[in-house]
C-alpha positions in Angstrom: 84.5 89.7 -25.6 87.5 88.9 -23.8 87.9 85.3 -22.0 90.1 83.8 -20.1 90.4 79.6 -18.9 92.0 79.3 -15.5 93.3 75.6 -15.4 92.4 74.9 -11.5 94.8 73.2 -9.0 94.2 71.0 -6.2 94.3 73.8 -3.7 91.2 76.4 -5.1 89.4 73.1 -3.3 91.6 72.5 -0.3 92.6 75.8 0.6 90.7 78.5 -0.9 87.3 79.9 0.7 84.0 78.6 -1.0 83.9 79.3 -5.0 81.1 82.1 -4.8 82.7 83.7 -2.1 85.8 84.4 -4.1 86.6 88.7 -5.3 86.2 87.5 -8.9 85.0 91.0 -9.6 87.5 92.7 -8.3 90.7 90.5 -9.4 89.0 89.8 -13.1 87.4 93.0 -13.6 89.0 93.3 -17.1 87.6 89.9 -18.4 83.9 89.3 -19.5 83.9 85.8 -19.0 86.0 83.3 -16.8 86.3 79.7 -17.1 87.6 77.1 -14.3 88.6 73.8 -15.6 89.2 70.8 -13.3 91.4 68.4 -15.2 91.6 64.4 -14.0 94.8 64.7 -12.0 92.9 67.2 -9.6 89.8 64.9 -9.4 92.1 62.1 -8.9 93.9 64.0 -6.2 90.8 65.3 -4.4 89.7 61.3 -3.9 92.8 60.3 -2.6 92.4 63.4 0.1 89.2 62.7 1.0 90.4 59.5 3.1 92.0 61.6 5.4 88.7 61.5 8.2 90.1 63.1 11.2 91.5 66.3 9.4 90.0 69.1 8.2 91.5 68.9 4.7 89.6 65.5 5.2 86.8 67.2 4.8 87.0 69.7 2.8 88.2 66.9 0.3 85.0 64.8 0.8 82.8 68.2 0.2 85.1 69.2 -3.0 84.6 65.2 -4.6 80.8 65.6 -3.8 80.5 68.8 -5.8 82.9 67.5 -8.7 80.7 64.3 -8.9 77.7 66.4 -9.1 79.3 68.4 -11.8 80.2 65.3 -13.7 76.6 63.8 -13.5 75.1 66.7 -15.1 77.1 67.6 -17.7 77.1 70.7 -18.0 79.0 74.0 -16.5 78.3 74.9 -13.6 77.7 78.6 -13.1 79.7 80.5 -9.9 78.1 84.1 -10.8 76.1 84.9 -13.8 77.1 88.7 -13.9 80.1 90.5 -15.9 82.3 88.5 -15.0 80.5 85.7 -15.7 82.0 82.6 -14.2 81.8 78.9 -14.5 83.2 75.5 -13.4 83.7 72.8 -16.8 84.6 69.1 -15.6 87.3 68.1 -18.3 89.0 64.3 -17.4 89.1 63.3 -20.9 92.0 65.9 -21.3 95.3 63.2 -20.0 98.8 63.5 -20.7 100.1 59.7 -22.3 103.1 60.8 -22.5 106.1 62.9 -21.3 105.8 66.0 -23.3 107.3 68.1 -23.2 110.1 66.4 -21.9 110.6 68.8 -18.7 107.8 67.6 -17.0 107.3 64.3 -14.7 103.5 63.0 -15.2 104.0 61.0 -12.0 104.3 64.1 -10.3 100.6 65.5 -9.7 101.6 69.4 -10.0 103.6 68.8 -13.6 100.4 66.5 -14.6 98.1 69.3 -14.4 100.5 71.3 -16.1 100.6 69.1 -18.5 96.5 69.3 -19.0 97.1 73.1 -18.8 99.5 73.2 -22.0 97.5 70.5 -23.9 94.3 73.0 -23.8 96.7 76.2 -24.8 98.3 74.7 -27.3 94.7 73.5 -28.7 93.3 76.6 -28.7 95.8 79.2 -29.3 93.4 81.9 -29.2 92.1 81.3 -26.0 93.8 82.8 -23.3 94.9 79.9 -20.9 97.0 80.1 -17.5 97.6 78.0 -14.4 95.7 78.6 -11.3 97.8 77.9 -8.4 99.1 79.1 -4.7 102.2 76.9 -4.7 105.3 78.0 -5.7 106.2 74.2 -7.6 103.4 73.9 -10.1 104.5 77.9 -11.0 107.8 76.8 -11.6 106.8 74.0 -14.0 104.0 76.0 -15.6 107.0 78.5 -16.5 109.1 76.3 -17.6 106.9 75.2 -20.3 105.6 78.4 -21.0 102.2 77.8 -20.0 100.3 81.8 -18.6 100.2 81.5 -14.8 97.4 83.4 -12.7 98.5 83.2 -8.6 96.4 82.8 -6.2 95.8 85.9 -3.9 96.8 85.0 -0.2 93.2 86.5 0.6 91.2 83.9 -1.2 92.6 81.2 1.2 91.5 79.8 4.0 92.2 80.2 7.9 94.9 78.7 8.7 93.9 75.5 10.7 94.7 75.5 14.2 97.6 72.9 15.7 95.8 69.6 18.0 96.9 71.8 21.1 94.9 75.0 19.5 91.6 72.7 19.1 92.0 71.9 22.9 92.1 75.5 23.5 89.2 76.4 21.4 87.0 73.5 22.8 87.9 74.8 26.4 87.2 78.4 25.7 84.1 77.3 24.2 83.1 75.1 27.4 83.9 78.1 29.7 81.7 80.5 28.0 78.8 78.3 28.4 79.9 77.8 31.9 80.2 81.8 32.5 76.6 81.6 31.1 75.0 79.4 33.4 76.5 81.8 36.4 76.9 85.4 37.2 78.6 87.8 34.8 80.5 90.6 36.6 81.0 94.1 34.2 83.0 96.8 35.5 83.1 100.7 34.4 84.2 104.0 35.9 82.5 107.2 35.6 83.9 110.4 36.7 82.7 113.1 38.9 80.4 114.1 36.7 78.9 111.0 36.4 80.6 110.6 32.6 82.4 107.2 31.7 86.4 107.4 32.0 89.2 105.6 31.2 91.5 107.5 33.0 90.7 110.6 35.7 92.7 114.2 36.0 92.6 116.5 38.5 94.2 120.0 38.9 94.1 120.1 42.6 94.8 123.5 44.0 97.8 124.1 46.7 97.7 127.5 48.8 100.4 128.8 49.6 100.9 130.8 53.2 100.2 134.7 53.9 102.9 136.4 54.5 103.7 138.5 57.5 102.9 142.0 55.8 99.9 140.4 54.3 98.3 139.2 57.6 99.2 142.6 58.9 97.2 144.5 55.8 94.4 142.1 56.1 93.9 142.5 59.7 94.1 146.7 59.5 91.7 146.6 57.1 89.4 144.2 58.9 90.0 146.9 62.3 89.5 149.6 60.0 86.1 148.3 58.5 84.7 146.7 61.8 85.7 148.8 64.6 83.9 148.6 67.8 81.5 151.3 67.7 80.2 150.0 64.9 79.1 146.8 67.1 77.8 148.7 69.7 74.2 147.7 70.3 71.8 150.7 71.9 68.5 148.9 71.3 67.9 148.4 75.0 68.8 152.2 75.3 66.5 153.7 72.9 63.5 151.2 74.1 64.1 152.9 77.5 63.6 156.0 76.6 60.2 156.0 75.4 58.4 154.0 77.5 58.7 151.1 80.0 58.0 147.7 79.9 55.8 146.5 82.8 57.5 143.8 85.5 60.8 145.0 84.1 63.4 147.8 85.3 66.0 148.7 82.7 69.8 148.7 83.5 72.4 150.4 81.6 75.6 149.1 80.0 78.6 150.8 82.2 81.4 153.2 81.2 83.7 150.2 82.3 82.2 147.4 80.0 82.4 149.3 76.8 86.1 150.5 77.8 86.8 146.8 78.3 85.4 146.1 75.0 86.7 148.5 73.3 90.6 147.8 74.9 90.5 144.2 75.3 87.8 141.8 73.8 87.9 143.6 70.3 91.7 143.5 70.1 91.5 140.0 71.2 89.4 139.1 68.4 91.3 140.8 65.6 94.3 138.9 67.0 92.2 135.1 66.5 92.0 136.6 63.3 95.3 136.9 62.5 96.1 133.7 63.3 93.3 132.2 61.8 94.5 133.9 58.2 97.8 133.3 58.9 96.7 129.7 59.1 94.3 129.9 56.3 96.1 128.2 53.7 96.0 124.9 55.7 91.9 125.0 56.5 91.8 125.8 52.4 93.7 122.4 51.5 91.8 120.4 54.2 88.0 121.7 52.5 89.1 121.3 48.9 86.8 118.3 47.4 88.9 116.0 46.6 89.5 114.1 43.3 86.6 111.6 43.0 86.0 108.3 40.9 82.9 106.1 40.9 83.3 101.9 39.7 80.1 100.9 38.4 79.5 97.1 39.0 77.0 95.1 37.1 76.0 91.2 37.1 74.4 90.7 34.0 74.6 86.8 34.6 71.7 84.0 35.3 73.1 83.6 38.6 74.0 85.5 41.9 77.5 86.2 42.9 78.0 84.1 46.2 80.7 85.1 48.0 81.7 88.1 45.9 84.2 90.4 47.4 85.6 93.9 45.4 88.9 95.2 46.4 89.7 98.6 45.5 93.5 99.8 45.8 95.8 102.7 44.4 99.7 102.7 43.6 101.4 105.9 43.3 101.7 108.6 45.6 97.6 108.3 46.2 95.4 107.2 48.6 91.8 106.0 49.0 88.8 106.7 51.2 84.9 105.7 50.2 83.7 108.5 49.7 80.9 107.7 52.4 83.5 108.1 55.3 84.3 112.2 54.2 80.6 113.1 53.9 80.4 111.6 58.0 82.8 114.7 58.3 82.3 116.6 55.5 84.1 120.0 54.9 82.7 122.7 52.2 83.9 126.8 51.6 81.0 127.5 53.8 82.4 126.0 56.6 85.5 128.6 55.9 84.9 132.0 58.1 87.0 134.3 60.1 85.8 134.3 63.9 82.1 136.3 64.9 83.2 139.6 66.5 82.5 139.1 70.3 79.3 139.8 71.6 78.9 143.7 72.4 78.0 144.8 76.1 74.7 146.3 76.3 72.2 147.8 78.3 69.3 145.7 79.4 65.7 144.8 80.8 65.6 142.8 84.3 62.9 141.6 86.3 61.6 143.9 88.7 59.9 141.5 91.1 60.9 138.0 91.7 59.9 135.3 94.3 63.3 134.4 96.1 63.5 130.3 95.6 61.3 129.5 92.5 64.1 129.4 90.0 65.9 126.8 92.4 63.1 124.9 93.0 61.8 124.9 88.9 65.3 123.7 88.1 65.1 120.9 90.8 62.2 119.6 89.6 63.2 117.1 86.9 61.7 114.3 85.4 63.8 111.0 86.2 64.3 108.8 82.7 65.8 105.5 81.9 68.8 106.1 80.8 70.4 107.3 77.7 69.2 104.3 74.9 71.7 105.4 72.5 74.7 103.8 74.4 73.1 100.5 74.1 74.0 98.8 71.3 72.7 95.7 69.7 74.2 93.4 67.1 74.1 94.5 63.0 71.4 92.6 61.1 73.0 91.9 58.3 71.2 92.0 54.6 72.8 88.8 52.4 72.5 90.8 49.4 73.8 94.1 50.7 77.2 95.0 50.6 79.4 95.6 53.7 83.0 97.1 54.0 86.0 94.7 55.3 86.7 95.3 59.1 84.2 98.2 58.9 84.6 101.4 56.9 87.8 103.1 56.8 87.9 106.4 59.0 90.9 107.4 56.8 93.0 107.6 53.6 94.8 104.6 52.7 96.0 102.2 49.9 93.2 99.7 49.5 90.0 98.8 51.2 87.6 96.4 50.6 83.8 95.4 50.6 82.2 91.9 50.6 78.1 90.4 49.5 77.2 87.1 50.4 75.1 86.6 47.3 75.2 89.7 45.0 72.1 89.0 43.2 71.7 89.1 39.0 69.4 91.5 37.1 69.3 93.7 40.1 70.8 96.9 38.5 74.2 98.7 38.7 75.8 98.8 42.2 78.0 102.1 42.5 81.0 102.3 44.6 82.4 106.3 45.3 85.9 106.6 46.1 87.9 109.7 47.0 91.5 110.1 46.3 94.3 111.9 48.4 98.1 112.8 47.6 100.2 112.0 49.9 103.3 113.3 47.7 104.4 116.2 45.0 103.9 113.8 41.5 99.9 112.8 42.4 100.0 110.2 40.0 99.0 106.5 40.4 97.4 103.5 38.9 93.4 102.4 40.4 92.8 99.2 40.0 89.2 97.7 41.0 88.7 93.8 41.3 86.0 91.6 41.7 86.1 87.9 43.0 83.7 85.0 43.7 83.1 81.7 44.7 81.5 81.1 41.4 83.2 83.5 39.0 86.1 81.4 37.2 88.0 84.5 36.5 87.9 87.9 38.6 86.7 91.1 36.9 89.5 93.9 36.6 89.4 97.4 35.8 92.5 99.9 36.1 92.0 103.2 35.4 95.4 105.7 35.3 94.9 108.7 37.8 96.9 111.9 37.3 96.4 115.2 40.3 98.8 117.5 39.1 99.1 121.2 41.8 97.6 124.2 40.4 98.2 127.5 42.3 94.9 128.6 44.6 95.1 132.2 45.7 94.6 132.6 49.4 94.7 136.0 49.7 91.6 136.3 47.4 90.0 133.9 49.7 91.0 136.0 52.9 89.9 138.9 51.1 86.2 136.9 50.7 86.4 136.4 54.2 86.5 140.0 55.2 84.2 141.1 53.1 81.8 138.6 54.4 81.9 139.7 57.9 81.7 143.3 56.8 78.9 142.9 55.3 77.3 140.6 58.2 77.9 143.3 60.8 76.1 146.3 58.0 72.9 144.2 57.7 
């Protein structure tokens, strides 16, 4: 069985962590059994530390000569761990060094006295291996000297290291504002992305259309002449009603040689020409309808207390700019709203009244019936909701660096708040920084979050979107 006696220095008390808390396993995994011996020059030292009553080493020194008294009243090791490697703790003051030997070490010195102890119990038991347990760098030189078996300390069996007088004043305030930010509101801030998934940063390929060209607004027009001419709009419902039967009261009258000429020469060329300059400014109503990049803060007080006062600024560096989200949908654009102008209307036969009393359509529009007014142009002051939200000098009607909203008392426990913002370019990088912050009157420290933006171009094809266009109205006209 192989054994080992570790002749303990002042510091396994002082500055090591607790005795059964020590990786004996791991760092005396090759030894079945480990003894620690506390020679009198340690005890000796431990009482004269234990004075010390404002320090920490002041205490530790008063727990460390509690435990050795302990030891010493009941005779007997004390056991750290009772498994492979076992481990105890033996009490030895009768072991003393009377004298100065060997010669190289100074027994008024307290490291070279337990050195001292050390080589009395090697040279007693010869078998037995014996070492020096110590973290300081003078007792190992000693202990070598002499040629006593040294063991270091590992630097992860100490302590802490314990914090200056100006480091205690810092951890006593930190601790007195955390109970402080628990007796008020506690503001937490995240972002989620369009798709409602939590971000730490947002990208956006946002599409840039470039212009038709002459020859392509010229092709696409042809082809919309080509597929839509006028006879194909020509409307002979009225006509073919006519000819098999009549409709009582009413007197049918025919479209004219002259209308459909005029149709056919003027109104229809018209309207091919509004639709070459509609494509040839499609690329511009493409940009102006293509959603843009959105981001969504999600504010939460998780606190005991409302937020008086709270106010959350939103603002974006960069070549970006911000909108709430709220102010687009007032004026929302979608591809739907994307068409090529409605052929005119066709001239056509029709059905007219075949008597009529000369007055009674100018007498049944003079009869009116005289109202108030027009209520909606009266407007009456904004009831304001305390806990509600409310933008800074009203909602912004456009894109711009920051904005702002304010709460008189944003109330705890009252779920997530969610605040939509939509982001512009207003240069070729599209890159920027978003920062969100939230103040109040009774939050110690506003709530930040900054989230990196990046809107890169890629290419959007407008010809396949003109092409979509025609296609639509071709097909409207068929049905």
């Amino acid at each position: 069985m192989s054994r080992i006696r570790l002749v303990a220095d002042t510091n396994l008390f002082i500055q090591c962590r607790a005795l059964a808390d020590l990786p004996w396993e791991r760092d005396f995994a090759s030894f079945d059994e480990v003894t620690v011996i506390v020679t009198r020059p340690v005890q000796k030292e431990i009482d004269g530390q234990k004075k010390r009553r404002e320090s920490r080493v002041g205490k530790r020194a008063r727990d460390a000569a509690s435990f050795l008294r302990d030891r010493i009243l009941a005779d007997e090791p004390f056991v750290i761990r009772d498994k492979r490697p076992h481990v105890s703790l033996e009490v030895r003051l009768e072991i003393k060094a009377t004298s100065a030997w060997p010669p190289e070490l100074d027994l008024d010195d307290p490291d070279d006295h337990i050195v001292a102890c050390g080589l009395i119990l090697s040279k007693g038991a010869p078998d037995l291996d014996t070492r020096l347990l110590t973290h300081d760098g003078g007792p190992m030189g000693s202990a070598k000297s002499v040629g006593l078996g040294l063991w270091p300390i590992p630097d992860d069996w100490l302590r802490p290291p314990e914090p200056s007088s100006d480091g205690r004043r810092i951890q006593q305030l930190e601790r007195r504002l955390r109970l402080f930010e628990k007796q008020g509101p506690m503001v937490q801030l995240d972002c989620e992305d369009c798709s409602g998934s939590a971000a730490i940063d947002i990208h956006y390929e946002r599409p840039e259309y470039s212009p038709l060209s002459q020859g392509e607004v010229a092709e696409l027009t042809a082809s919309l002449a080509h597929n839509v001419p006028p006879t194909a709009l020509v409307d002979n419902s009225a006509e073919r009603r006519a000819k098999f039967g009549l409709e009582i009261g009413k007197t049918f009258k025919p479209v004219t040689e002259r209308d459909i000429q005029h149709y056919i020469e003027v109104r229809h060329p018209k309207w091919l020409k509004k639709c070459a300059t509609y494509l040839g400014n499609l690329h511009t109503l493409l940009a102006e309808r293509t959603p843009p990049a959105t981001l969504r803060i999600v504010a939460r007080n998780i606190g005991s207390q409302p937020a008086t006062s709270a106010l959350i600024e939103f603002q974006i560096s960069g070549d970006l700019l911000i909108i709430p989200s709220a102010s687009l949908l007032k004026d929302s654009h979608t591809d739907t709203d994307i068409g090529l102008p409605w052929p005119p209307p066709v001239p056509k036969g029709k059905w007219v009244d075949s008597f009529r009393i000369v007055g009674v359509d100018s007498w049944t529009k003079a009869v009116t019936l005289k109202t108030i007014g027009d209520l909606s142009s009266i407007s009456f002051p904004e009831k304001r909701d305390s806990n509600s939200w409310y933008y800074r000098g009203g909602m912004p009607d456009s894109f711009q660096k920051e904005f702002a909203l304010s709460c008189e008392q944003w109330r705890h426990a009252s779920g997530p708040k969610s605040f939509d913002v939509s982001l512009s370019v207003s240069g070729e990088v599209g890159e920027g920084l978003f920062a969100g912050t939230l103040h109040a009157e009774n939050l110690p420290t506003p709530q930040k979050i900054t989230v990196p933006i990046r809107c890169p171009p890629a290419a959007g094809s407008t010809y396949s979107e003109a092409v979509r266009l025609i296609r639509d109205i071709v097909r409207n006209v068929q049905e």
